[in-house]
SEBA-303775 format. One record per residue (C-alpha): x negated, y negated, z; residue in one letter. Coordinates in steps of 0.25 Angstrom, whole numbers, padded with zeros to 4 digits, always signed. Layout:
N
XYZA;...
This chain:
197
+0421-0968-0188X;+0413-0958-0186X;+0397-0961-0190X;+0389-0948-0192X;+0375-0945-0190X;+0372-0941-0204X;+0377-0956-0205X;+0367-0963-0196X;+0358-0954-0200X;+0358-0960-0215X;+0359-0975-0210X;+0347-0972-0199X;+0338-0967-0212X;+0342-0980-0219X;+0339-0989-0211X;+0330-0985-0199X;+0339-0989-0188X;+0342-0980-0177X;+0351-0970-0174X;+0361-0978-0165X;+0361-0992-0173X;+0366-0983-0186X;+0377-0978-0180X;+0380-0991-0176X;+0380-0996-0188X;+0386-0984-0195X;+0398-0986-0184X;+0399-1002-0186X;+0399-0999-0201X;+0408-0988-0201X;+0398-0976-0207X;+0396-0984-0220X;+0381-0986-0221X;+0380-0995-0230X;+0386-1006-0221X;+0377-1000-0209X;+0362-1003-0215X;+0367-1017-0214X;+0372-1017-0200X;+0359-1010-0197X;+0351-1019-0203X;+0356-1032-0197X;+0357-1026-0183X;+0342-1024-0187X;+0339-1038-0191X;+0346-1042-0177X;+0336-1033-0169X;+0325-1037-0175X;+0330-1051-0173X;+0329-1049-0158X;+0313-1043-0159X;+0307-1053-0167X;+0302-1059-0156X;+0296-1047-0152X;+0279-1048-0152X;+0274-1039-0163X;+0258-1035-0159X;+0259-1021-0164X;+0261-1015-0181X;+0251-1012-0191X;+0244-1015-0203X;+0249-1009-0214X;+0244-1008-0227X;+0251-1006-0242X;+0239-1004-0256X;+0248-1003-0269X;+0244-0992-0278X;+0234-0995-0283X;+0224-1002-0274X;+0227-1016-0279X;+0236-1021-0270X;+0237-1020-0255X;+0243-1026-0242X;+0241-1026-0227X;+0252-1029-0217X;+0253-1030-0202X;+0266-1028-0198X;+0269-1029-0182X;+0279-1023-0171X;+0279-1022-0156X;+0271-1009-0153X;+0263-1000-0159X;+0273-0988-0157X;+0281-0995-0170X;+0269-0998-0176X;+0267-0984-0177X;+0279-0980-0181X;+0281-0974-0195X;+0293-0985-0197X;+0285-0997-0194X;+0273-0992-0203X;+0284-0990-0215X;+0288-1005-0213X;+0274-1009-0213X;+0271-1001-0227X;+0282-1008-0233X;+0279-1020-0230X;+0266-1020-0236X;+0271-1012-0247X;+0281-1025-0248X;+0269-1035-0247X;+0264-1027-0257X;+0275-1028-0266X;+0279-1043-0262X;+0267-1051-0259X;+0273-1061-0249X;+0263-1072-0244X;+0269-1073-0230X;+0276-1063-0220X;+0288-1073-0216X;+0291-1087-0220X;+0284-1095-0207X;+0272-1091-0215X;+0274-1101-0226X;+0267-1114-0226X;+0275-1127-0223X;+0266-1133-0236X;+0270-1119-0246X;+0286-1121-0240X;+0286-1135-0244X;+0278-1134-0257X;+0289-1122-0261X;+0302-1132-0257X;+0297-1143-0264X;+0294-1134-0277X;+0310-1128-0274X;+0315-1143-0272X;+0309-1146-0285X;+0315-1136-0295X;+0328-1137-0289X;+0328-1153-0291X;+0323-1150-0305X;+0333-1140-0307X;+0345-1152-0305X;+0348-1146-0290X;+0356-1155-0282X;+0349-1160-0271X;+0359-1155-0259X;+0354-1141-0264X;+0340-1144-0267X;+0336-1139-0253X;+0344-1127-0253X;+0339-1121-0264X;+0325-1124-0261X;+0329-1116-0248X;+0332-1105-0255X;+0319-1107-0263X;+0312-1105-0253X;+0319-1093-0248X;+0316-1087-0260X;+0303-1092-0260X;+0300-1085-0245X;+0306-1072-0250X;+0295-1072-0260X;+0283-1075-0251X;+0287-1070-0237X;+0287-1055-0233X;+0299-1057-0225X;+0306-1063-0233X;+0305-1053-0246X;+0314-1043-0251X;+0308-1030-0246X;+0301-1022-0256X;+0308-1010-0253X;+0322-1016-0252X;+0324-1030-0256X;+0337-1030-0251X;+0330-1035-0240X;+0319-1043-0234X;+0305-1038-0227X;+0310-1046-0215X;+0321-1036-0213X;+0311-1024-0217X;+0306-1028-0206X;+0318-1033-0196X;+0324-1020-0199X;+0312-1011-0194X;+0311-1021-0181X;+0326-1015-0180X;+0322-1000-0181X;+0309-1000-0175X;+0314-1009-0164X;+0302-1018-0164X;+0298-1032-0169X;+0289-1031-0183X;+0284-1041-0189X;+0274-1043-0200X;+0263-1050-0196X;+0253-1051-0210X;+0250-1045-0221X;+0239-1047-0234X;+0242-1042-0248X;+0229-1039-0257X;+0231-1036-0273X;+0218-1035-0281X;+0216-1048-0289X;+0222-1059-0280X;
């Protein structure tokens, strides 16, 4: 099959990837875009795999104020040099990630962040409603598993839908730019200020 430019063209719009990874795609999927973001976007998830070990010392802060004026966020997002930090590309992510924190108000960037005690206090809490609700006891601890991933979705940046697309996590936001800009990011802190808290 054939894969035509205006074809890579389209998926490189879409996605981000570069030139030689949507035709690759495009090839393994036999020109149907549709079934190529997705074989971009694990291949991307695999290659960012491999930088996470990467040191990040370089990014910016970035900034998002709702119209408004009542409501505002600071974020510092990192990557490996300052060339990326630079970069139109990266800058974008960083705004929509504040607009996200914005939006979302997570307590925590990744679930590492959350106290042992707060963990421990939220388990208890799922263990007892589930008990309460007449759950057998072999599935008590699977539903309060899933509790709490449901729990970490609602307090960790990573782990939220993405404001813009909740068809998918900040985490891979973030993983899938690592892929494109071909460096490790990370975010490293943010604070959220609204007028009256």
């Amino acid at each position: 099959m054939t894969i035509t430019a205006q074809q890579v063209k389209q998926l490189r719009d879409q996605t981000g990837a570069g030139m030689m990874e949507c035709k690759k795609a495009l090839s393994e999927a036999e020109g149907d875009l549709n079934r190529a973001v997705p074989i971009l976007r694990e291949r991307g998830l695999a290659a960012a795999a491999k930088k996470a070990d990467r040191e990040t010392r370089e990014g910016i802060v970035g900034e998002y104020i709702h119209a408004g004026g009542k409501l505002g966020v600071l974020v510092e997002v990192n990557c490996e040099t300052d060339f990326v930090a630079r970069t139109d590309e990266f800058q974008g992510l960083v705004r929509d990630i504040a607009m996200h924190i914005a939006a979302s108000n997570p307590s925590y960037v990744q679930r590492e962040e959350a106290s042992e005690e707060e963990l421990e206090g939220e388990r208890a809490i799922y263990r007892n409603q589930a008990l309460a609700a007449g759950k057998p006891e072999k599935v008590v601890d699977r539903i309060v598993e899933g509790k709490l991933n449901k729990y970490y979705s609602e307090v960790c940046l990573y782990d939220q839908p993405f404001v813009k697309d909740p068809d998918i996590t900040v985490e891979e936001v973030v993983k899938s730019k690592i892929a494109t800009l071909k460096e490790n990011i990370s975010v490293k802190r943010f604070i959220r200020y609204k007028i009256g808290e």
